[in-house]
Gaussian input, Z-matrix of N, CA and C with variables (Angstrom, degrees):
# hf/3-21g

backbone

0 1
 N
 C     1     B1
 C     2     B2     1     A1
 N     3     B3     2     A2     1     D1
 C     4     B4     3     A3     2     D2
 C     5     B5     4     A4     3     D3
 N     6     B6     5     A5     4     D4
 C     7     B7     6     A6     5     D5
 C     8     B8     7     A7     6     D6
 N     9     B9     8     A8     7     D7
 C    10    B10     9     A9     8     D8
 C    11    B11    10    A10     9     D9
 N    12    B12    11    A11    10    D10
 C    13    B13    12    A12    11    D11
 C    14    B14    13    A13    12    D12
 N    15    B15    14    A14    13    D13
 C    16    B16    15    A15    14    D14
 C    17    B17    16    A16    15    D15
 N    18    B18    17    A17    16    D16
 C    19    B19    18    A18    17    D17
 C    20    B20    19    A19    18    D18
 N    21    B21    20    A20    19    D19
 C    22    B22    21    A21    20    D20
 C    23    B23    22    A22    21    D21
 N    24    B24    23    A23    22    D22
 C    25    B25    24    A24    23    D23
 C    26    B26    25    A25    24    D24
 N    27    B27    26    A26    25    D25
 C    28    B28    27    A27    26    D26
 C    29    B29    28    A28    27    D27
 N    30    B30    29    A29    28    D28
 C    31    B31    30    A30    29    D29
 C    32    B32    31    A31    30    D30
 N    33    B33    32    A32    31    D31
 C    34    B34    33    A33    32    D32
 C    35    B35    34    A34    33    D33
 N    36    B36    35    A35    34    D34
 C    37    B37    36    A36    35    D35
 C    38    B38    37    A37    36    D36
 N    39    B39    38    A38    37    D37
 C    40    B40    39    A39    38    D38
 C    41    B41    40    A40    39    D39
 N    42    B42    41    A41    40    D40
 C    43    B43    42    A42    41    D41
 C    44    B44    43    A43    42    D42
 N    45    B45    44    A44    43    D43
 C    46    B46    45    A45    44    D44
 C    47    B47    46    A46    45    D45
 N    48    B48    47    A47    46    D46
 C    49    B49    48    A48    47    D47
 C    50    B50    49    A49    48    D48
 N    51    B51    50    A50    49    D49
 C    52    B52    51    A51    50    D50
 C    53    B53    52    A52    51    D51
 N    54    B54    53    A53    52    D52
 C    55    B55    54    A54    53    D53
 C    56    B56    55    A55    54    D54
 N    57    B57    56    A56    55    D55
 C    58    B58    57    A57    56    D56
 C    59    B59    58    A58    57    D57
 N    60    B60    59    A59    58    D58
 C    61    B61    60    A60    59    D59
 C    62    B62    61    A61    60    D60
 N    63    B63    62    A62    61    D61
 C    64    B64    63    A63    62    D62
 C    65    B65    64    A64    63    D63
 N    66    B66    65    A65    64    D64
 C    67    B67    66    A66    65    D65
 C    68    B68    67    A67    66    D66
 N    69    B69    68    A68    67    D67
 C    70    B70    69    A69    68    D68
 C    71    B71    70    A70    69    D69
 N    72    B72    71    A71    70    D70
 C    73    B73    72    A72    71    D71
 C    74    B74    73    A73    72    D72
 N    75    B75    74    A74    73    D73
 C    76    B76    75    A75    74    D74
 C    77    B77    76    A76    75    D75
 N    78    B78    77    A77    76    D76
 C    79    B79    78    A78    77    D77
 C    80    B80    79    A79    78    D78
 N    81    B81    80    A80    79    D79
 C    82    B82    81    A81    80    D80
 C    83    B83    82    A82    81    D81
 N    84    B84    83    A83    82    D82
 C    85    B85    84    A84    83    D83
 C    86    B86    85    A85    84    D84
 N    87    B87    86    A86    85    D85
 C    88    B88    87    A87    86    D86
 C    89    B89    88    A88    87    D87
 N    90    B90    89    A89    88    D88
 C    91    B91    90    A90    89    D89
 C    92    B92    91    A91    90    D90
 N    93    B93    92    A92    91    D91
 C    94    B94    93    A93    92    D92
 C    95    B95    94    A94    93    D93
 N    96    B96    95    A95    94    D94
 C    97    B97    96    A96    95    D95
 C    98    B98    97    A97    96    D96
 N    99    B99    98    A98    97    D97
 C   100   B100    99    A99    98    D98
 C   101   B101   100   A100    99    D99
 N   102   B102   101   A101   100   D100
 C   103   B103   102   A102   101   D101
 C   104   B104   103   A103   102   D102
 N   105   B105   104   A104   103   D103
 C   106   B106   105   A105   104   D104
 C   107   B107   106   A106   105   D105
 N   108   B108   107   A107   106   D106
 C   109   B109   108   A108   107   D107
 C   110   B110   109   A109   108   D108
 N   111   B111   110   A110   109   D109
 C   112   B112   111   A111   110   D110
 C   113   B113   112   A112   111   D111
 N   114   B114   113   A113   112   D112
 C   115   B115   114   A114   113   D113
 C   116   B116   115   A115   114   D114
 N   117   B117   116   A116   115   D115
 C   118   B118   117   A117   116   D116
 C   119   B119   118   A118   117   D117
 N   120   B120   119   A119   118   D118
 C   121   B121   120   A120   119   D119
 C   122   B122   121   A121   120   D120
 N   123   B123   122   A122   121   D121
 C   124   B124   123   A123   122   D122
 C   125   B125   124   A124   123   D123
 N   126   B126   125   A125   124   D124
 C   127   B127   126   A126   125   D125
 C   128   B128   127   A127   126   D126
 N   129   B129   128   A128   127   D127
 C   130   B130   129   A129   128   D128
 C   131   B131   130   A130   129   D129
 N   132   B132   131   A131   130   D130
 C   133   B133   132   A132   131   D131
 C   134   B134   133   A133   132   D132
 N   135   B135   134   A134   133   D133
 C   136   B136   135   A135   134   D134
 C   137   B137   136   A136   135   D135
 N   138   B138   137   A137   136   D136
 C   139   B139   138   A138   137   D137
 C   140   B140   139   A139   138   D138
 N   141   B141   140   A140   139   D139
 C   142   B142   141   A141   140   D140
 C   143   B143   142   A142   141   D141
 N   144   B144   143   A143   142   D142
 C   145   B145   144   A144   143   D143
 C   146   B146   145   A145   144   D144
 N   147   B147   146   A146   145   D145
 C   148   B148   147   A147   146   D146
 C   149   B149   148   A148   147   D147
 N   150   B150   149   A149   148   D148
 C   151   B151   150   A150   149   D149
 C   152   B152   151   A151   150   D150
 N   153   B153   152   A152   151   D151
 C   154   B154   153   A153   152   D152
 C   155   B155   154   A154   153   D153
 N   156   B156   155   A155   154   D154
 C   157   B157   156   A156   155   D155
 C   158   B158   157   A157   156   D156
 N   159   B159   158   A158   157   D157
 C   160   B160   159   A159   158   D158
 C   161   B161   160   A160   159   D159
 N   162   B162   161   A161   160   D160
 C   163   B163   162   A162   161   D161
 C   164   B164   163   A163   162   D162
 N   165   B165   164   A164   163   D163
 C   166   B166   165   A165   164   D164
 C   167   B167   166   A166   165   D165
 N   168   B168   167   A167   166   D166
 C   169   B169   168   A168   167   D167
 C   170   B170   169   A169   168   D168
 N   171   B171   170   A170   169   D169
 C   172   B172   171   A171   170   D170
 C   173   B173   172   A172   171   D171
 N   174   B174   173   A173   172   D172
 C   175   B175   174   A174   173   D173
 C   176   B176   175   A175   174   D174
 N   177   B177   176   A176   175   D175
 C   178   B178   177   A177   176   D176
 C   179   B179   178   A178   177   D177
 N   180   B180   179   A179   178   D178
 C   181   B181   180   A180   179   D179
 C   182   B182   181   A181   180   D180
 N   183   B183   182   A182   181   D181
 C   184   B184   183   A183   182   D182
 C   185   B185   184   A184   183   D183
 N   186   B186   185   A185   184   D184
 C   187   B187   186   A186   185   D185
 C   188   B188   187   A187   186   D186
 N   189   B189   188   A188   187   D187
 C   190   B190   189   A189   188   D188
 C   191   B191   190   A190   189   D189
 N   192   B192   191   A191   190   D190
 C   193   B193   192   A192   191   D191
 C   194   B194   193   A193   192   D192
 N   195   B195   194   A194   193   D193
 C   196   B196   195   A195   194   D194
 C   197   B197   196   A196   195   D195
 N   198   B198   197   A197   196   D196
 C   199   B199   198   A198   197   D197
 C   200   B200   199   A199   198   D198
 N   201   B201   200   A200   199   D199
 C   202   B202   201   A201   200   D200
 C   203   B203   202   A202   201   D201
 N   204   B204   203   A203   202   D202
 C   205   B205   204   A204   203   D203
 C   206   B206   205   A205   204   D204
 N   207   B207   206   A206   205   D205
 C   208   B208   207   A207   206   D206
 C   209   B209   208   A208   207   D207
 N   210   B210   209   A209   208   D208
 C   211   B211   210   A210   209   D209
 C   212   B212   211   A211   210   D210
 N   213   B213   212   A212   211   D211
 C   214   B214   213   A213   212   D212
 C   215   B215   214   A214   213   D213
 N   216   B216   215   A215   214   D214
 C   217   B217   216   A216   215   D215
 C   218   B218   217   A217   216   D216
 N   219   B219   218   A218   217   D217
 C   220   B220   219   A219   218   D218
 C   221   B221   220   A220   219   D219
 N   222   B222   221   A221   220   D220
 C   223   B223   222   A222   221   D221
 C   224   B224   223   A223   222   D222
 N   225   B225   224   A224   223   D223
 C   226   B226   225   A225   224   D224
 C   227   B227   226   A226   225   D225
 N   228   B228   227   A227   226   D226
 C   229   B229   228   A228   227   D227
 C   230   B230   229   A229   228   D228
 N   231   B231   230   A230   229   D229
 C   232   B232   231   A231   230   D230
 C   233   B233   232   A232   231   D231
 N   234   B234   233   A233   232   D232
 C   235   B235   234   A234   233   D233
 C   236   B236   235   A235   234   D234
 N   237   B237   236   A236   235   D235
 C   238   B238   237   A237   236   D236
 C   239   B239   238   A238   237   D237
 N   240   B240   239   A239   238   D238
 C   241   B241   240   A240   239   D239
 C   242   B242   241   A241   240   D240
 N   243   B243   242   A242   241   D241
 C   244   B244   243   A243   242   D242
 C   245   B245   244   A244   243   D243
 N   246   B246   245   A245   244   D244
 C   247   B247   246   A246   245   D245
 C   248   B248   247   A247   246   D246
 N   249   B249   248   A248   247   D247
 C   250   B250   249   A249   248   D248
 C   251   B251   250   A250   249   D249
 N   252   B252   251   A251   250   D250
 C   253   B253   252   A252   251   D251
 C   254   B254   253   A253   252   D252
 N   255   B255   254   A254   253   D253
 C   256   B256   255   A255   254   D254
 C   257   B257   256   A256   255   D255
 N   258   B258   257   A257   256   D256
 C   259   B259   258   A258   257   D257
 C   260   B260   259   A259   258   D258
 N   261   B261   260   A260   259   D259
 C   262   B262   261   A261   260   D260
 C   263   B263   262   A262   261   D261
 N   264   B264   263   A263   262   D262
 C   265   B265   264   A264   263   D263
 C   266   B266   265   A265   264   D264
 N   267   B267   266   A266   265   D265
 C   268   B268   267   A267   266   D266
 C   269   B269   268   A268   267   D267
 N   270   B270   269   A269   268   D268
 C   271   B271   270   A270   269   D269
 C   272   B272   271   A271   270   D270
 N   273   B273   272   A272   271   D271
 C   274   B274   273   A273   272   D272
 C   275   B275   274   A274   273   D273
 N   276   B276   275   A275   274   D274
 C   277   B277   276   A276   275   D275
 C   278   B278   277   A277   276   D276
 N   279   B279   278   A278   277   D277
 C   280   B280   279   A279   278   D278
 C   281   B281   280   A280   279   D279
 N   282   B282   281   A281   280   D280
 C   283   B283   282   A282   281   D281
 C   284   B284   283   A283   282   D282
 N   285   B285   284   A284   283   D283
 C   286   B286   285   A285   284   D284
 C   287   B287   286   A286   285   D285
 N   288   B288   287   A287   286   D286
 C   289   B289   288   A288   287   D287
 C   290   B290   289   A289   288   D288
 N   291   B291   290   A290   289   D289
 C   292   B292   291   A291   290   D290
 C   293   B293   292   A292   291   D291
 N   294   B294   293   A293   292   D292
 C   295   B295   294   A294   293   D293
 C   296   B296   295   A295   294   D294
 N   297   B297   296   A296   295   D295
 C   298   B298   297   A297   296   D296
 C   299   B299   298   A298   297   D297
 N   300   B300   299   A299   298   D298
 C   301   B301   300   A300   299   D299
 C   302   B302   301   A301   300   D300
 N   303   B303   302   A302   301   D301
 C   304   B304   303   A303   302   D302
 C   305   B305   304   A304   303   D303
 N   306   B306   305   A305   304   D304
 C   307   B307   306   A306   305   D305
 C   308   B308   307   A307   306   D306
 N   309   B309   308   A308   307   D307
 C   310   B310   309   A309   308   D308
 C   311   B311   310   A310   309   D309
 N   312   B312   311   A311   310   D310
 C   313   B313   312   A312   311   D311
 C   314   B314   313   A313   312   D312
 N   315   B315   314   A314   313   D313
 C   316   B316   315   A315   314   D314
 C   317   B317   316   A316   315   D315
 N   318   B318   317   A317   316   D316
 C   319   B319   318   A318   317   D317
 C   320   B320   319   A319   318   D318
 N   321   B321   320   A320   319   D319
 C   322   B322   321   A321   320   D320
 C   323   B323   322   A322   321   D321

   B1=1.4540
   B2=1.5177
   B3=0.9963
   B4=1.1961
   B5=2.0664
   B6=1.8521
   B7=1.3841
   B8=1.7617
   B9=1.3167
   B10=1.4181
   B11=1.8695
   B12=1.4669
   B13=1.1777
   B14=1.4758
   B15=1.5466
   B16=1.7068
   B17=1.4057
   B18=2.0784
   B19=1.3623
   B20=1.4958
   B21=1.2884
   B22=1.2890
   B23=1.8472
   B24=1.4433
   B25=1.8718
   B26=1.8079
   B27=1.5073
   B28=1.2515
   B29=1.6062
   B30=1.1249
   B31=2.1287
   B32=1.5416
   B33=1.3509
   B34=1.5184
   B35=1.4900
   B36=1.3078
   B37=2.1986
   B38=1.5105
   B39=1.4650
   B40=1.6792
   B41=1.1601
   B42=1.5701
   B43=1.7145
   B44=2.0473
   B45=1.5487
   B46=1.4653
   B47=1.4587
   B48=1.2088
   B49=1.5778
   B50=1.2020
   B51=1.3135
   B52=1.5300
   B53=1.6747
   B54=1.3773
   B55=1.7739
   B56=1.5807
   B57=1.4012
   B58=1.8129
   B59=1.3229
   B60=1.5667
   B61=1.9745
   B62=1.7289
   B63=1.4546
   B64=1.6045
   B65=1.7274
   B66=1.3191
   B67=1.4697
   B68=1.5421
   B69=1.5832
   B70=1.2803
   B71=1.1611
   B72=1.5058
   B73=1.2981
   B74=1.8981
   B75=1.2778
   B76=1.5726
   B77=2.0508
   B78=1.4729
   B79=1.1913
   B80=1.6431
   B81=1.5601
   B82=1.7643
   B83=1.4168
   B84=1.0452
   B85=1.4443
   B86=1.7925
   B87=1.9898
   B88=1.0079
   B89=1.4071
   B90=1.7508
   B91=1.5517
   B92=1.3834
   B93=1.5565
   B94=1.4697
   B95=1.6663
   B96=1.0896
   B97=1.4909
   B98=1.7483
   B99=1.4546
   B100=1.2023
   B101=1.7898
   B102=1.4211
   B103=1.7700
   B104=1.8600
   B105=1.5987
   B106=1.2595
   B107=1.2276
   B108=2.0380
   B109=1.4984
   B110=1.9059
   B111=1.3325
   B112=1.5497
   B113=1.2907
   B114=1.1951
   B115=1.3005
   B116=1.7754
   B117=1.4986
   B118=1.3448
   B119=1.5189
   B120=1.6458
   B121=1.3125
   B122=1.7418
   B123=0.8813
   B124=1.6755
   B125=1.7166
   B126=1.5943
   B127=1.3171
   B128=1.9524
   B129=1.4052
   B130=1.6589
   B131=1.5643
   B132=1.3314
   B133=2.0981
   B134=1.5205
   B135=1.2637
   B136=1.7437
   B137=1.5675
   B138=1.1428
   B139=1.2610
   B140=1.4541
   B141=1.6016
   B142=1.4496
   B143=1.3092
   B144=1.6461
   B145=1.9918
   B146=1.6574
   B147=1.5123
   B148=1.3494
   B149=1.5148
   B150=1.2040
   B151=1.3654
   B152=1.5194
   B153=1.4692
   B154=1.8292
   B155=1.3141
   B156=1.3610
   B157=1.7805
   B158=1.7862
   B159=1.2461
   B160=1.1093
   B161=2.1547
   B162=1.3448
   B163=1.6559
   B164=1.2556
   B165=1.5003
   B166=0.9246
   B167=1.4448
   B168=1.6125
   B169=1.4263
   B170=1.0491
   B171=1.4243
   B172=1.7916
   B173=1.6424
   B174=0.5291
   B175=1.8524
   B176=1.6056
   B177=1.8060
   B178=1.4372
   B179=1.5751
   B180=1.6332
   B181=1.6965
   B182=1.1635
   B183=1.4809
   B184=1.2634
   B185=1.6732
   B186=1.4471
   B187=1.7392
   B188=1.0662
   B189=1.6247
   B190=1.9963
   B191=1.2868
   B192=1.6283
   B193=1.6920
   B194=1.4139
   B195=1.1700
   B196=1.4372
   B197=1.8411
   B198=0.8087
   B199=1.6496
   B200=1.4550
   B201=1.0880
   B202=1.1916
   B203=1.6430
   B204=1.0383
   B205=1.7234
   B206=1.4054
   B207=1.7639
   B208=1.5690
   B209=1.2278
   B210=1.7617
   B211=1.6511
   B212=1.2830
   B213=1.1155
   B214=1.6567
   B215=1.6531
   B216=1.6541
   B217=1.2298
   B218=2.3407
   B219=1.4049
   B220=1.5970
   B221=2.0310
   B222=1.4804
   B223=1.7541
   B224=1.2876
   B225=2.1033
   B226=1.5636
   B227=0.9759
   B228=1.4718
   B229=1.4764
   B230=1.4981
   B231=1.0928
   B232=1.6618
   B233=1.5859
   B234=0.8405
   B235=1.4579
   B236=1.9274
   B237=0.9870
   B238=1.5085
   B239=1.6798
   B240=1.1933
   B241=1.7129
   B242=1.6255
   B243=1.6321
   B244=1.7914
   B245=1.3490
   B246=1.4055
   B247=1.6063
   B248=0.9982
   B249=1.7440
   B250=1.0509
   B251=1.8835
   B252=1.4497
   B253=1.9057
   B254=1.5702
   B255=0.5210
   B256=2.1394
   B257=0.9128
   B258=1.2204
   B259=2.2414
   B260=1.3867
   B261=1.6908
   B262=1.3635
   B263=1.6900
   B264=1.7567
   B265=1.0897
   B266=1.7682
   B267=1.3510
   B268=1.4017
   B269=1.5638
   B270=1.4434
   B271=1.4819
   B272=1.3071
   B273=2.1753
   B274=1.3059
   B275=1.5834
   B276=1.2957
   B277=1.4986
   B278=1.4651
   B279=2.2246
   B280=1.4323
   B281=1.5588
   B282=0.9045
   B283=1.6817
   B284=2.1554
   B285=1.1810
   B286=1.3734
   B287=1.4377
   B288=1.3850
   B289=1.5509
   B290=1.1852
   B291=1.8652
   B292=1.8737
   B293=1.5519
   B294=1.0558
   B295=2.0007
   B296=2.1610
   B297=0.9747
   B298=1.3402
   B299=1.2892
   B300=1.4506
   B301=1.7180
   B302=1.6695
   B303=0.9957
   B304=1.4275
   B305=1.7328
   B306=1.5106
   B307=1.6837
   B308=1.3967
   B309=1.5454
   B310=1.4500
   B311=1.5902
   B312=1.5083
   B313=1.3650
   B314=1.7146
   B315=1.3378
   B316=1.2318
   B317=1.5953
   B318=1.3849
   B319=1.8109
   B320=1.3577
   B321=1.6815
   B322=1.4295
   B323=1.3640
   A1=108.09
   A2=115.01
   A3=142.25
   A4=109.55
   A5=104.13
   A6=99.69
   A7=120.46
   A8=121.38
   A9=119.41
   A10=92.33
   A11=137.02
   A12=123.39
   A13=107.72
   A14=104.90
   A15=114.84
   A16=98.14
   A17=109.64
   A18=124.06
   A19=124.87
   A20=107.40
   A21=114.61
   A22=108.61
   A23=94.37
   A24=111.96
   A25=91.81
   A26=118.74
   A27=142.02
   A28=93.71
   A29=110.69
   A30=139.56
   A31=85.36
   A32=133.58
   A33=113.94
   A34=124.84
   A35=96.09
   A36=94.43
   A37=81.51
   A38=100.05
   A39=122.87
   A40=122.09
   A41=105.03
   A42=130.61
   A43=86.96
   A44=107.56
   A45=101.07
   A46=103.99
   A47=118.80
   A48=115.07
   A49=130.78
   A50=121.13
   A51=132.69
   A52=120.28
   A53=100.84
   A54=97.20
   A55=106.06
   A56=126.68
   A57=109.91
   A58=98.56
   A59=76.09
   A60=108.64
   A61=85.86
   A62=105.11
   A63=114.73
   A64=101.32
   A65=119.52
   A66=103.03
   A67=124.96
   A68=101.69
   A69=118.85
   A70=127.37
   A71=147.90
   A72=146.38
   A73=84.65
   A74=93.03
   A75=94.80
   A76=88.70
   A77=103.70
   A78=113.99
   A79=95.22
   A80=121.87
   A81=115.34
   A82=119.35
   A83=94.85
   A84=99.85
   A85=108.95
   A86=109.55
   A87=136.11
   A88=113.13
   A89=110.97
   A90=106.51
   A91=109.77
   A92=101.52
   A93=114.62
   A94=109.07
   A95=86.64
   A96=85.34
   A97=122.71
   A98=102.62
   A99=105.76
   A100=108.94
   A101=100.45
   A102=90.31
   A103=92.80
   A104=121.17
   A105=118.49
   A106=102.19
   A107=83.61
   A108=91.71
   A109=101.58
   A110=105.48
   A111=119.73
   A112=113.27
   A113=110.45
   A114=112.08
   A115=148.37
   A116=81.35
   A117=93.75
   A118=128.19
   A119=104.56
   A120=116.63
   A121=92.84
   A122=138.79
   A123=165.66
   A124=91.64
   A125=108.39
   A126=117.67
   A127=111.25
   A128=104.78
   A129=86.23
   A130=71.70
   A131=95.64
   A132=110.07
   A133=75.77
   A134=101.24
   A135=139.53
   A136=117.31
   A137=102.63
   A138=118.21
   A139=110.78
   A140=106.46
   A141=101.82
   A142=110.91
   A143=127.42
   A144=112.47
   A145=90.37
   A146=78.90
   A147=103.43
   A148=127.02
   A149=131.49
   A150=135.22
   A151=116.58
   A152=119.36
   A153=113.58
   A154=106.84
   A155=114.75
   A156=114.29
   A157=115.47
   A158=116.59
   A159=130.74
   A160=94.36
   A161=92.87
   A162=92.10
   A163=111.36
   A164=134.57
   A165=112.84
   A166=120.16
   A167=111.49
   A168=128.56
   A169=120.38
   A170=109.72
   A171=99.78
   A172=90.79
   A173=114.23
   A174=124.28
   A175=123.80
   A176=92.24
   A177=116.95
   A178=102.97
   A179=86.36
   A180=106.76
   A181=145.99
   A182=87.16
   A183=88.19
   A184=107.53
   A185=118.30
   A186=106.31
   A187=128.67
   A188=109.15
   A189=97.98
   A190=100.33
   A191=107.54
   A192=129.27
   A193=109.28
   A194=115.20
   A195=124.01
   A196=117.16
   A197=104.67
   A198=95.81
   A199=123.11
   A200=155.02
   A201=157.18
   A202=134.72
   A203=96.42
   A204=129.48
   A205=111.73
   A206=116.92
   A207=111.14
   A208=111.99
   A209=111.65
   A210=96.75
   A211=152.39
   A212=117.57
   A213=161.65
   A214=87.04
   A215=107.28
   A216=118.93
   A217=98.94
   A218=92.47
   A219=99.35
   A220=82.91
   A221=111.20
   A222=108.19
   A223=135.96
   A224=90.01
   A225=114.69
   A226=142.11
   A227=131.11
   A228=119.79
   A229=99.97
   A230=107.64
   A231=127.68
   A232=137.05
   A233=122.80
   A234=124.20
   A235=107.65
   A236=119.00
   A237=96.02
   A238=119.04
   A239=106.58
   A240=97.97
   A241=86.81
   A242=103.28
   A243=123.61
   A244=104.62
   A245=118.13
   A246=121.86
   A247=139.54
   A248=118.27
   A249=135.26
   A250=100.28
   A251=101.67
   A252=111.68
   A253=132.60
   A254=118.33
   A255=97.54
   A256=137.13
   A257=87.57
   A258=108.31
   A259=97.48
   A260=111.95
   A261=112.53
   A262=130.21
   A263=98.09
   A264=144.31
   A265=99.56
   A266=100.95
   A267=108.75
   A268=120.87
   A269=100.66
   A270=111.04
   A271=116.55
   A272=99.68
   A273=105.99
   A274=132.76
   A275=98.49
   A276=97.96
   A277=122.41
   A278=121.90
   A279=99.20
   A280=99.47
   A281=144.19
   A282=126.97
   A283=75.98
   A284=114.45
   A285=128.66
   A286=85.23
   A287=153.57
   A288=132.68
   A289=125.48
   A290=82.22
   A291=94.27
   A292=101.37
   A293=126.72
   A294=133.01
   A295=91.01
   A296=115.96
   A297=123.63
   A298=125.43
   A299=125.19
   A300=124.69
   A301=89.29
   A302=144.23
   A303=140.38
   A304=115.39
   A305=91.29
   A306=120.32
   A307=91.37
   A308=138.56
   A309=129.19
   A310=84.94
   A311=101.17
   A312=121.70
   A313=112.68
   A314=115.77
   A315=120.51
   A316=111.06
   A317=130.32
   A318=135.55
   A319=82.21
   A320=96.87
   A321=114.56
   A322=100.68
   D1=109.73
   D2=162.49
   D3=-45.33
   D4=132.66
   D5=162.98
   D6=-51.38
   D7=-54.95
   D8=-161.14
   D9=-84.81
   D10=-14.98
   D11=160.85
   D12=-52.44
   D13=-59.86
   D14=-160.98
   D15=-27.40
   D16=-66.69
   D17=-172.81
   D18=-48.30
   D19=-62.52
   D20=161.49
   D21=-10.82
   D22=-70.63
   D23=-156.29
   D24=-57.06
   D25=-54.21
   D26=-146.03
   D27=-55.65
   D28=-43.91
   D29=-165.24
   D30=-79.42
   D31=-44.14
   D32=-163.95
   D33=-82.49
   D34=16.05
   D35=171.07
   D36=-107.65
   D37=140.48
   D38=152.94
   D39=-40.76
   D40=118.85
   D41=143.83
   D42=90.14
   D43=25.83
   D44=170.40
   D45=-94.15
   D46=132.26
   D47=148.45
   D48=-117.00
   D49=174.16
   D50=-178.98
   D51=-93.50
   D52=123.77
   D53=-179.38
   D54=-140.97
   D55=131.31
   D56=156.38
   D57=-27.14
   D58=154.04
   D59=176.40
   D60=-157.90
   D61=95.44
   D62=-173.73
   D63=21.89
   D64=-141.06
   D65=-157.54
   D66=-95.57
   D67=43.04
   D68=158.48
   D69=-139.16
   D70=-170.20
   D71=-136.57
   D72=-125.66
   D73=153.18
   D74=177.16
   D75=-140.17
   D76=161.94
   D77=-173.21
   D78=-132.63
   D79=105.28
   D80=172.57
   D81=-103.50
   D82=170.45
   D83=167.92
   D84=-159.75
   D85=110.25
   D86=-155.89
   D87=55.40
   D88=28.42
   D89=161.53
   D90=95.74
   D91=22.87
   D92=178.45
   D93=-125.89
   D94=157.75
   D95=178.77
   D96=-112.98
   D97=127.02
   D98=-165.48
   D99=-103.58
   D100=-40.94
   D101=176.24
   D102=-151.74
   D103=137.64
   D104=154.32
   D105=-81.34
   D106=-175.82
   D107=-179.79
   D108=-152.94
   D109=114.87
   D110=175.68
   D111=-87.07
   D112=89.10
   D113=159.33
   D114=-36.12
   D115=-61.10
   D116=163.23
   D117=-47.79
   D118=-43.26
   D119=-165.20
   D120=-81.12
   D121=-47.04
   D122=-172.71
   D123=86.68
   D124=84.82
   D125=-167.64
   D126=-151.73
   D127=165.35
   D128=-171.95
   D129=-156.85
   D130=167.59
   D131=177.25
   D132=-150.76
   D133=137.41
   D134=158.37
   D135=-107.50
   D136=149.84
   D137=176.49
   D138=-107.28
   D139=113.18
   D140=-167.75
   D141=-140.90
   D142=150.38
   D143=-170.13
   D144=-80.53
   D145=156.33
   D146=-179.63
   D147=-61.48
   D148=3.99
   D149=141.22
   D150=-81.78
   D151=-35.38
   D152=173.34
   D153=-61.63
   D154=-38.40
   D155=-175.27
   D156=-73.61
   D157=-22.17
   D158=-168.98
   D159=-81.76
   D160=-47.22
   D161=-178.59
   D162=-79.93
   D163=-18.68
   D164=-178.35
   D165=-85.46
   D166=-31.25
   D167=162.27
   D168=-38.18
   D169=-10.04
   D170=-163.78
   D171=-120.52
   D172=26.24
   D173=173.32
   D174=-83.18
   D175=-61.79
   D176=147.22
   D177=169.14
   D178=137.21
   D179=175.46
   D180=-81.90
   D181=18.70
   D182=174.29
   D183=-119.42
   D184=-13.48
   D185=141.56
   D186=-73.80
   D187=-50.80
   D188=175.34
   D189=-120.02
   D190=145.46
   D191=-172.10
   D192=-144.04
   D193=152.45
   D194=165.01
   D195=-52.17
   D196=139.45
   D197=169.71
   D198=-71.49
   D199=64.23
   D200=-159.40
   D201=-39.83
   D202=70.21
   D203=-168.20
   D204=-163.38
   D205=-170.29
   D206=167.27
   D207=-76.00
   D208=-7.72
   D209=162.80
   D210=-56.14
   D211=-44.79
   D212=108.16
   D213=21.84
   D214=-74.59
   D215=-144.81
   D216=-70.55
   D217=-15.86
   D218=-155.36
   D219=-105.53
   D220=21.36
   D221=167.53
   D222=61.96
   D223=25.90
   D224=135.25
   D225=-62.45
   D226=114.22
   D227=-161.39
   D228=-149.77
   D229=124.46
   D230=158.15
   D231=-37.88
   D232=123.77
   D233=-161.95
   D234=-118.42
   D235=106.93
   D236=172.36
   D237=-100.90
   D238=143.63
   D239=-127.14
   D240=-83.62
   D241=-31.38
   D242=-169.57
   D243=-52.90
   D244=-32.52
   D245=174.87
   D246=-89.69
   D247=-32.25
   D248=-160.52
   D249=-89.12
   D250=122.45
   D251=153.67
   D252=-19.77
   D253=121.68
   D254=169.38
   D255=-57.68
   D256=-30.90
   D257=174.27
   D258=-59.44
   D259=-60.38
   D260=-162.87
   D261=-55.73
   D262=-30.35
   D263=-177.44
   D264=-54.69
   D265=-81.05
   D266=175.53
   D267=-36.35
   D268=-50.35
   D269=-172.51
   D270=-46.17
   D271=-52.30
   D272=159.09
   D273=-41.53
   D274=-78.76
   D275=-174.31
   D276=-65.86
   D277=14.20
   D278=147.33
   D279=-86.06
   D280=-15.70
   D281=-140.93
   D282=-79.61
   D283=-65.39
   D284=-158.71
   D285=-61.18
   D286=-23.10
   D287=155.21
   D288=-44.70
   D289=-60.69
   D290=-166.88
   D291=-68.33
   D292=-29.09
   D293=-173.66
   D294=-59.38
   D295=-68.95
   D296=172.72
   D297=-49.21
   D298=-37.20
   D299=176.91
   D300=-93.37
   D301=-22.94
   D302=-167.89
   D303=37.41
   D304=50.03
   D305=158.47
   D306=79.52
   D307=37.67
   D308=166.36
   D309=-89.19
   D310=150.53
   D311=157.95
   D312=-88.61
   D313=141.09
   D314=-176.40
   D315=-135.26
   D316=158.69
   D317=-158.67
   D318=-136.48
   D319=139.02
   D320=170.90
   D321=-85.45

């Protein structure tokens, strides 16, 4: 997965946009934040409930992980973008949409 794929994908759920988030890219929706994006690192953290993070972790940990802090603990989790599928990818970043809009529909 490609940086400008990641973005690309990140921009294609409704009424999300793109803003800095100090020196990385953040993706919201109604001004929330649903997944950054580290470039540098070629890396993204989602915000996901604590049963999506628990299943996705268990997939393999060494693409998606907890964030290791109380963030981690609140269903921040790390993505490494160099490893991770697209399918899988996607799957991720709706669960961490829909967890963040909490099933509002939104219009680009």
């Amino acid at each position: 997965m490609t940086n400008d794929a990641f973005r690309k994908l990140a921009v294609s759920f409704p009424g999300v946009i793109e803003s800095p988030h100090f020196e990385k890219s953040s993706f919201r929706i109604n001004n929330k934040i649903f997944v950054t994006h580290d470039v540098s690192r070629q890396r993204a953290c989602v915000k996901l409930s604590e049963i999506d993070q628990s299943v996705f972790c268990a997939i393999d940990k060494s693409i998606i992980y907890p964030v290791d802090n109380k963030w981690g603990k609140q269903g921040w989790t790390l993505l490494e973008l160099t490893k991770i599928k697209k399918t899988l990818l996607k799957d991720v970043l709706s669960k961490a949409y829909e967890h963040v809009s909490k099933g509002k529909s939104f219009k680009k």
